[in-house]
Residue frames as qw, qx, qy, qz and C-alpha x, y, z in Angstrom:
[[0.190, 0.628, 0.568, -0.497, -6.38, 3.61, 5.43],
 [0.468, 0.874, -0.120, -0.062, -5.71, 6.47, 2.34],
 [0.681, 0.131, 0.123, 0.710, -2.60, 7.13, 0.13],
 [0.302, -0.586, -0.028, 0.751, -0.72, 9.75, 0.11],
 [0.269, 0.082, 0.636, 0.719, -1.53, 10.49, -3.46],
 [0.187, 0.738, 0.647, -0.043, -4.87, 11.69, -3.40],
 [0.203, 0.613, 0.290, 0.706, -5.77, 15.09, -5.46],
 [0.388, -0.748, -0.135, -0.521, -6.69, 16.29, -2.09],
 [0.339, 0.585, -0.529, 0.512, -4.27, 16.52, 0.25],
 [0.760, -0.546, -0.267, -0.230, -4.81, 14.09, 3.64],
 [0.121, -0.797, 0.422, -0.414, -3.06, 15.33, 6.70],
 [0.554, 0.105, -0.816, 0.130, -1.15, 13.32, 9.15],
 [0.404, -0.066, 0.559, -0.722, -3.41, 14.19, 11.93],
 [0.806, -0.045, -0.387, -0.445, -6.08, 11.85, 9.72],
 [0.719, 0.266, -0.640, 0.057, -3.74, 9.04, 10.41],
 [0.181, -0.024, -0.812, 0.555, -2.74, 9.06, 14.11],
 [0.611, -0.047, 0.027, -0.790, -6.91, 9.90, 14.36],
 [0.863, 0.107, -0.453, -0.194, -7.42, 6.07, 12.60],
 [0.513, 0.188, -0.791, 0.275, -5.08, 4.72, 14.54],
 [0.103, -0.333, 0.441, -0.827, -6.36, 6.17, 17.81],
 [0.808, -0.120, 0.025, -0.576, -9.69, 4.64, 17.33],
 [0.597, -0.135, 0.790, 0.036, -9.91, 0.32, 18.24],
 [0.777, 0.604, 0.151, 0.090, -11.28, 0.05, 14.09],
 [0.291, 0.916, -0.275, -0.010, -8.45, 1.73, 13.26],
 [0.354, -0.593, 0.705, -0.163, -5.94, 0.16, 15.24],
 [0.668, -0.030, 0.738, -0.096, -7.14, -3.28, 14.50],
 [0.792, 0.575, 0.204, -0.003, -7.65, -2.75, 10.54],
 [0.400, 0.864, -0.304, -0.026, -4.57, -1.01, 10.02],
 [0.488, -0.458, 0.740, 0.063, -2.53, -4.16, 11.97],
 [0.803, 0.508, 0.208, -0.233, -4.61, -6.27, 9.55],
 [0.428, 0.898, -0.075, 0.066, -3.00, -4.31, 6.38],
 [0.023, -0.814, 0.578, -0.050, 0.53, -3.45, 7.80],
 [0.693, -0.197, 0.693, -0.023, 0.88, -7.68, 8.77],
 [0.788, 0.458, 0.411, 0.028, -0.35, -8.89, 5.10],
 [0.472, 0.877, -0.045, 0.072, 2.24, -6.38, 3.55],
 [0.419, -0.710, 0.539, -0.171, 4.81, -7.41, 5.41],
 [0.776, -0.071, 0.626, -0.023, 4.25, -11.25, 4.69],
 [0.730, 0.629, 0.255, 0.080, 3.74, -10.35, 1.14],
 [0.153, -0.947, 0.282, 0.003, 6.98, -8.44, 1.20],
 [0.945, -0.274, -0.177, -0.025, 9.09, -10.77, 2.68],
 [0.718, -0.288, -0.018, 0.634, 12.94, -11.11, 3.65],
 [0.253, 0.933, 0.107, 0.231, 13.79, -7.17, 3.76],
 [0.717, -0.520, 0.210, 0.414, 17.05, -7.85, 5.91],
 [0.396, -0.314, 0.494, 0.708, 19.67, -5.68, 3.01],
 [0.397, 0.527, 0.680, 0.319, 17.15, -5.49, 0.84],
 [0.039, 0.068, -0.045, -0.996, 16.58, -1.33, -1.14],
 [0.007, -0.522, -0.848, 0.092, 13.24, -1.06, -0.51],
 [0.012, -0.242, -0.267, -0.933, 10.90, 1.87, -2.09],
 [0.003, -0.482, -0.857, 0.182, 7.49, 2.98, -0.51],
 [0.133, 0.080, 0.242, 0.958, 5.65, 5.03, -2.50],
 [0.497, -0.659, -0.165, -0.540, 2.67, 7.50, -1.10],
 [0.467, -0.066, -0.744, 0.472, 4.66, 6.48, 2.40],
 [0.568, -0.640, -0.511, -0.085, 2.43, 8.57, 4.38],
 [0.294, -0.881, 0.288, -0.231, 3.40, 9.47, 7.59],
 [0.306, 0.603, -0.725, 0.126, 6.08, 6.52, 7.65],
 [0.779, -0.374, 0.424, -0.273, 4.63, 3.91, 9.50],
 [0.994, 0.089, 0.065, 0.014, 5.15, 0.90, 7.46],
 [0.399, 0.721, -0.438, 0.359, 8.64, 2.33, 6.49],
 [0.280, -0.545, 0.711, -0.345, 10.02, 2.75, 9.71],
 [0.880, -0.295, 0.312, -0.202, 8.29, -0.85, 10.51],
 [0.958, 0.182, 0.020, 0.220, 10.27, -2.16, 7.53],
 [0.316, 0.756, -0.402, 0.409, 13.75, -0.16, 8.32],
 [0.625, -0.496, 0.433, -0.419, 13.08, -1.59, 11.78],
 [0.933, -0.064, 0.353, 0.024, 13.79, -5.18, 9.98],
 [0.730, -0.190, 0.441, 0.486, 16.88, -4.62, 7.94],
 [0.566, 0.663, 0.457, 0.174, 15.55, -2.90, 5.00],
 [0.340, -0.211, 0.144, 0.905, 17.16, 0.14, 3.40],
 [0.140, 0.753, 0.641, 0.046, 13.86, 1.98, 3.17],
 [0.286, 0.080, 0.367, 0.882, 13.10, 4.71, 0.95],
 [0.150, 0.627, 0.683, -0.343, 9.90, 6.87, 1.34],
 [0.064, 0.164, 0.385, 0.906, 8.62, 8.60, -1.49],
 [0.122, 0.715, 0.626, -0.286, 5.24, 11.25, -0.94],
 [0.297, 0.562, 0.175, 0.752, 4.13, 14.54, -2.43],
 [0.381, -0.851, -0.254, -0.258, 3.10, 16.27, 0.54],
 [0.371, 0.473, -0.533, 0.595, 5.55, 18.12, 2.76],
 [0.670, -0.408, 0.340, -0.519, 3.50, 17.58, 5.99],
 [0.984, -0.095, -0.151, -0.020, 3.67, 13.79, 5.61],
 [0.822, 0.288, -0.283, 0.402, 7.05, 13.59, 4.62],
 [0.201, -0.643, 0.307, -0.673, 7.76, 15.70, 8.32],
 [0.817, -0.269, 0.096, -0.500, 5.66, 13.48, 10.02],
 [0.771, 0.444, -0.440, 0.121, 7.61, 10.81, 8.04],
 [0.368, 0.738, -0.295, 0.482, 10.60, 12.18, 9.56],
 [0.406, -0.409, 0.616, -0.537, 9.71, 12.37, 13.62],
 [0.840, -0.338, 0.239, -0.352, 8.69, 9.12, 13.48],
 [0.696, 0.478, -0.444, 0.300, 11.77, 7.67, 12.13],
 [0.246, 0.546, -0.546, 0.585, 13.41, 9.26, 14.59],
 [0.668, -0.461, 0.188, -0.553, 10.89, 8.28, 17.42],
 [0.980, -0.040, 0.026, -0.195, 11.06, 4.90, 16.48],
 [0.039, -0.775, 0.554, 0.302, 14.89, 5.21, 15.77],
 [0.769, 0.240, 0.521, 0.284, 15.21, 3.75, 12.48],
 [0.274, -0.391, 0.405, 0.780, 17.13, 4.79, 10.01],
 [0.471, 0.530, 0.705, -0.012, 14.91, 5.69, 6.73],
 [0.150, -0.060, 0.209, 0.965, 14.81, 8.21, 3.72],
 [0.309, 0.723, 0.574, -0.230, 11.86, 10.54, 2.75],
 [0.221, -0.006, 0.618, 0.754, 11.53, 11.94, -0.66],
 [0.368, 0.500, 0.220, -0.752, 9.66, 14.63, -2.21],
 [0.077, 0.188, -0.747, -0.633, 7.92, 13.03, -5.61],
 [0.752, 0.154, 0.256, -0.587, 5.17, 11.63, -7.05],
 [0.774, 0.041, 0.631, 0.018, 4.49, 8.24, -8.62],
 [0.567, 0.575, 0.288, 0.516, 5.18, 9.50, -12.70],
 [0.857, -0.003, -0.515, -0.004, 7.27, 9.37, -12.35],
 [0.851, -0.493, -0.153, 0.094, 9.61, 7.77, -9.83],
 [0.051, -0.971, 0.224, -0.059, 12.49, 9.42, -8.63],
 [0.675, -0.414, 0.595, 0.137, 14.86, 6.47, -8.84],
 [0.173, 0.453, -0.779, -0.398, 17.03, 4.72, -11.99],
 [0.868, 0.058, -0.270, -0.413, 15.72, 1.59, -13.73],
 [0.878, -0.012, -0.449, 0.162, 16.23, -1.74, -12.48],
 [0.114, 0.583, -0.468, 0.654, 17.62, 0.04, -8.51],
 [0.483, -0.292, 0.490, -0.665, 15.23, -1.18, -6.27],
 [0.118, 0.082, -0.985, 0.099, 14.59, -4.84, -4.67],
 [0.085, -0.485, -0.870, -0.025, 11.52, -4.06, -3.36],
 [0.173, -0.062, 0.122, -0.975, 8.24, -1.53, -3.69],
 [0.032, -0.412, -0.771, 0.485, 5.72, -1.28, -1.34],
 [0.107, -0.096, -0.013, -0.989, 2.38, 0.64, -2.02],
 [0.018, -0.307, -0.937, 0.168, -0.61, 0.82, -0.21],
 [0.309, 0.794, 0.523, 0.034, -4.14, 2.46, -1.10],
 [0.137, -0.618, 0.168, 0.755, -2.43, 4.89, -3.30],
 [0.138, 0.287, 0.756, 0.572, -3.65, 3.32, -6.94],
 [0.085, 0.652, 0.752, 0.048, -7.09, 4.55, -6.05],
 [0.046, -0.870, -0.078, 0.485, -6.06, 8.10, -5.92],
 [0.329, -0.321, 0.521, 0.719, -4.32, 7.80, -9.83],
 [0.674, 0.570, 0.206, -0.422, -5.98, 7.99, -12.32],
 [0.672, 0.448, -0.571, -0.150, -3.37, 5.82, -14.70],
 [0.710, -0.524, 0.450, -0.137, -3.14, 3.25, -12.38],
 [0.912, 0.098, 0.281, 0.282, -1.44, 0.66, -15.04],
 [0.362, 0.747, -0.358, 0.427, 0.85, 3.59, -15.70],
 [0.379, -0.675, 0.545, -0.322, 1.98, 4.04, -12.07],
 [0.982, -0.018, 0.174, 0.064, 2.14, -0.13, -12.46],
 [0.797, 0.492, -0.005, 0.350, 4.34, 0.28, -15.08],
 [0.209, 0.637, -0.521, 0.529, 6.90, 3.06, -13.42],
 [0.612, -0.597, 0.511, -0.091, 6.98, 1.27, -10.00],
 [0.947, 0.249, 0.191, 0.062, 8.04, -1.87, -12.56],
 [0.557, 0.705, -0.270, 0.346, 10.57, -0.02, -14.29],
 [0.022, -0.732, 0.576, -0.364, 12.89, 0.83, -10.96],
 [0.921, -0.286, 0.205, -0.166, 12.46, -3.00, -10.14],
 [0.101, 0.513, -0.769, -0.367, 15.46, -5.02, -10.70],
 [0.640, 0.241, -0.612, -0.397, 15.36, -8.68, -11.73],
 [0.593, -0.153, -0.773, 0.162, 13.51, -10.72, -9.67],
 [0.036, 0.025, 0.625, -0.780, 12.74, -7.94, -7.18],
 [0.034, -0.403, -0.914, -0.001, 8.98, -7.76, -6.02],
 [0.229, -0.343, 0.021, -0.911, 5.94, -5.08, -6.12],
 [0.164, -0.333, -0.914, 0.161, 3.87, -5.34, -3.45],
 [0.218, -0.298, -0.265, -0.891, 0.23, -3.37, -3.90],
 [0.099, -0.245, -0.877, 0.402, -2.44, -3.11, -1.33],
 [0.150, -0.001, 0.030, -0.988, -5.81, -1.38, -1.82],
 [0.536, 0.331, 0.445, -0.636, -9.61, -0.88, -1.06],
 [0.103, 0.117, 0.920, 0.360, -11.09, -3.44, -2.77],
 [0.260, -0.045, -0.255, -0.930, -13.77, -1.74, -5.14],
 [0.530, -0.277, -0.624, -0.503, -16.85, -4.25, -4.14],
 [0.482, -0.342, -0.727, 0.350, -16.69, -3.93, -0.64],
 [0.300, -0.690, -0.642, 0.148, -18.45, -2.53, 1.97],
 [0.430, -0.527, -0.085, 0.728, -16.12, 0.21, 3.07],
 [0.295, 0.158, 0.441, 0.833, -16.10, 1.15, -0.86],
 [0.140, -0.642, -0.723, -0.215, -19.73, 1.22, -1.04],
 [0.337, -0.825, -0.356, 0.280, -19.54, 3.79, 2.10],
 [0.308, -0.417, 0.315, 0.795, -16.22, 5.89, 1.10],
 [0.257, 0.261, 0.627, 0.687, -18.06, 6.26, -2.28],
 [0.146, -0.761, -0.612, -0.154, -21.15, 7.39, -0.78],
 [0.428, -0.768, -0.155, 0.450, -19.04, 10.17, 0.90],
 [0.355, -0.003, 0.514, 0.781, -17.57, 11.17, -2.03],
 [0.008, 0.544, 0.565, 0.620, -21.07, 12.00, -3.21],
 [0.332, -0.875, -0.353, -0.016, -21.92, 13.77, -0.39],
 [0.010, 0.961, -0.171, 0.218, -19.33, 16.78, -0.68],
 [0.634, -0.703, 0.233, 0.223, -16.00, 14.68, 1.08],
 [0.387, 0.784, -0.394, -0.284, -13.10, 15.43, -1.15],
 [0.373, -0.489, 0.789, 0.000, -10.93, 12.94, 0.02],
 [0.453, 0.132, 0.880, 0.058, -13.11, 10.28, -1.69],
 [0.509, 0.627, 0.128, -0.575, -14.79, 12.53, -4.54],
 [0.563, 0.591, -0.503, -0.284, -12.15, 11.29, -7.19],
 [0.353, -0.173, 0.911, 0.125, -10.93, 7.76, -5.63],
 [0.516, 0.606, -0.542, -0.271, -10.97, 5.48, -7.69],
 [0.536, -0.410, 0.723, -0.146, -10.99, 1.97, -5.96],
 [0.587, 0.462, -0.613, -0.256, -10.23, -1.33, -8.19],
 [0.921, -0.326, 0.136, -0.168, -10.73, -5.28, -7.46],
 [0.661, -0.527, 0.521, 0.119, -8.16, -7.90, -7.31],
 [0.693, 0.482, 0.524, 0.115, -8.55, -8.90, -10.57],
 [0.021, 0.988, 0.129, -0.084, -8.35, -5.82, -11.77],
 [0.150, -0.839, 0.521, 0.045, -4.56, -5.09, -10.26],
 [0.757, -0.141, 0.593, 0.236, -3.69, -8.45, -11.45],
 [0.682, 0.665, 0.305, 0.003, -4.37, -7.30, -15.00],
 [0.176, 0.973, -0.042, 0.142, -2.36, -4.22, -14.70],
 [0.473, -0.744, 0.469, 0.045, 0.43, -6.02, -13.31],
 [0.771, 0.148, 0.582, 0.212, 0.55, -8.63, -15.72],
 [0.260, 0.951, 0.130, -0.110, 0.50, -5.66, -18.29],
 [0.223, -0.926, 0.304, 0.023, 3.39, -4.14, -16.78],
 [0.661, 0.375, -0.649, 0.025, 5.41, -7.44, -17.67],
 [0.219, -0.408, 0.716, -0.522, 5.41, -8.69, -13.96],
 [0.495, -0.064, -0.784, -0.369, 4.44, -12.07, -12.43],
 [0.647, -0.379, 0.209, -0.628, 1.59, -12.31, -9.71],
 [0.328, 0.186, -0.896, 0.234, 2.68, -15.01, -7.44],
 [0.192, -0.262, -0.742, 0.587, 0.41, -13.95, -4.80],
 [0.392, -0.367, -0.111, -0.836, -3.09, -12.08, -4.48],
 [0.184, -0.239, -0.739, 0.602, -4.69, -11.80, -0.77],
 [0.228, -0.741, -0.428, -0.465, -7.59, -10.59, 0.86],
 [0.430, -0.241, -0.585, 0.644, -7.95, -9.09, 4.14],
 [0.219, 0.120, 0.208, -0.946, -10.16, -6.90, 6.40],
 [0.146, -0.127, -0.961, -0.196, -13.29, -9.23, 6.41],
 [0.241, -0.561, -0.722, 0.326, -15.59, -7.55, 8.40],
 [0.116, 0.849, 0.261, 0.445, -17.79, -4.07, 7.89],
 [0.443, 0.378, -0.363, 0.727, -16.73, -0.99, 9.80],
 [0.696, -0.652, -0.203, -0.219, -17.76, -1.75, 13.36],
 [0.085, 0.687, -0.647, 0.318, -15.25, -1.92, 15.94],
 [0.622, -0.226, 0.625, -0.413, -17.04, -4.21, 17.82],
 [0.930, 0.328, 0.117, -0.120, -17.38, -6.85, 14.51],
 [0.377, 0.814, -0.410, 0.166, -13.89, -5.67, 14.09],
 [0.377, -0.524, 0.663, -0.379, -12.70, -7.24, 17.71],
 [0.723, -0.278, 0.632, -0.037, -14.34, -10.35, 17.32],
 [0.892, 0.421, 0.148, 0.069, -13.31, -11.44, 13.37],
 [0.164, 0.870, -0.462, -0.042, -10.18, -9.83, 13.21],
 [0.431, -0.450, 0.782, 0.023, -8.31, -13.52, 14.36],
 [0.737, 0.152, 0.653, 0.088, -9.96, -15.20, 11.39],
 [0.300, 0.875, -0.193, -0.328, -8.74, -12.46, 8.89],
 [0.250, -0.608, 0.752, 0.038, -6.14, -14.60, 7.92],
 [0.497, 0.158, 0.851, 0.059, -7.82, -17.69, 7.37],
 [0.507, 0.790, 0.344, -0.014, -10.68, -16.35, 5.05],
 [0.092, 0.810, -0.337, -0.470, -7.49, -13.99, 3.64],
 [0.206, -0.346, 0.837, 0.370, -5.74, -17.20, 2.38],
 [0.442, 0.227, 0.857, 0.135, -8.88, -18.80, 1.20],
 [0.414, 0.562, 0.601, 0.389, -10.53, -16.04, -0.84],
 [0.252, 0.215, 0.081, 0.940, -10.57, -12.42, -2.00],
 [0.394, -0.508, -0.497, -0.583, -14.36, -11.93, -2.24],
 [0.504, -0.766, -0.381, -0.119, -15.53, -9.86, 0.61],
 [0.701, -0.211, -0.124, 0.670, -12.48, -8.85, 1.46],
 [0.021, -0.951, -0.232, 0.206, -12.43, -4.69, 2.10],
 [0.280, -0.750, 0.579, 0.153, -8.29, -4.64, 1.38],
 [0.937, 0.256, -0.069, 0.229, -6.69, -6.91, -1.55],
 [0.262, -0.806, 0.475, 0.235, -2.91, -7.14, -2.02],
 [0.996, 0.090, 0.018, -0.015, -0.56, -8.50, -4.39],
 [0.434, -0.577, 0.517, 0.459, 2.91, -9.89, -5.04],
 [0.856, 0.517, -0.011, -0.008, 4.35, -9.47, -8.49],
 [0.583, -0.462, 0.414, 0.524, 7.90, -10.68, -9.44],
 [0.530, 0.720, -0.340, -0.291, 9.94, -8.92, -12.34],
 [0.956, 0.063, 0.154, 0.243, 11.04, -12.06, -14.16],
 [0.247, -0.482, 0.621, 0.567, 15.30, -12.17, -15.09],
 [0.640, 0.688, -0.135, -0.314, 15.14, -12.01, -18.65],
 [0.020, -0.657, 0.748, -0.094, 18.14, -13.94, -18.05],
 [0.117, -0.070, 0.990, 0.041, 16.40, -17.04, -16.98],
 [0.516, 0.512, 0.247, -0.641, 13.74, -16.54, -18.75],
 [0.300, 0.575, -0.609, -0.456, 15.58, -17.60, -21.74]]
């Protein structure tokens, strides 16, 4: 729904709010499924999720094998973070930090996760470039965020102008866009997705959500939620 990054600090009551509602609930499976797929085998894998939030996706991916790392600035999330680890009993760190940079050595981590947290940077092809650097060779970034020509933008912008902090400085960017800044960064985009097809209704939400998927695989456009996968090439076989 948000990152944890924003200039304006979004509680984890926001989150279990979204989720509470049936939009919520049904956009944020959506999201948490396509990052997951785009992800992939996390069975051993050091895995980095930065703006983690209150720890859902973490825990979901510590819950499959991962050695998952959660990195926020906020000490409320990274609480939140915390009890639901433990609710969900998975094993998981949480880390105070922000994205510039990254609290971790170059070339340490297999795989980093980040979802609408670009739109709250303002160097987003920096923050490309340090989640890039603690990749090793061949591990994968995977980026999800509010695609900047959709509907949802349109509305989250319009709240921005009307006094809501949360959205006064985002910052939302298309698929393109994060392909550029990944390609930048020296990384290759195997993969770029859509998802979240459908305005924010709950009831349009119920009945398109099962073709979210299909229209995800066949095009970005219209899509409310892009995502991609980039691999850091071995320089090794690269040669």
């Amino acid at each position: 729904m948000t990152g944890s990054e924003a200039t304006v600090p979004i509680g984890p009551g926001v989150y279990a709010s979204w989720r509470a509602t049936p939009l919520g609930s049904i956009t944020e499976a959506i999201e948490q499924r396509l990052m997951l797929e785009l992800a992939g085998e996390l069975e051993g894998r050091r895995v980095v999720d930065v703006g983690c939030g209150d720890g859902a996706l973490a825990c979901v991916m510590a819950s499959r094998g991962a050695d998952v790392t959660g990195v926020d600035p906020d000490p409320a999330m990274l609480a939140a973070a915390r009890s639901h680890a433990a609710r969900a009993g998975v094993s998981a760190s949480f880390l105070e930090g922000r994205i510039e940079p990254l609290p971790f050595p170059d070339a340490s981590v297999d795989v980093v996760v980040s979802v609408t947290v670009l739109c709250f940077v303002p160097d987003a092809a920096g923050a490309i470039r340090e989640m890039a650097r603690v990749l090793r060779p061949g591990g994968r970034l995977v980026i999800g965020e509010l695609d900047r020509w959709s509907l949802w933008a349109v509305l989250r912008r319009a709240r921005g102008w009307l006094g809501a902090t949360t959205w006064k400085a985002a910052q939302f960017r298309s698929a393109a866009e994060l392909r550029a800044h990944a390609e930048q960064a020296g990384l290759r985009v195997t993969v770029s997705r859509g998802a979240v097809y459908y305005p924010p209704l709950s009831l349009l939400a119920r009945m398109l959500a099962p073709f979210d998927p299909w229209f995800g695989r066949m095009t970005t456009v219209g899509a409310a939620f892009v995502a991609l996968c980039a691999i850091k090439p071995n320089q090794l076989l690269s040669r």
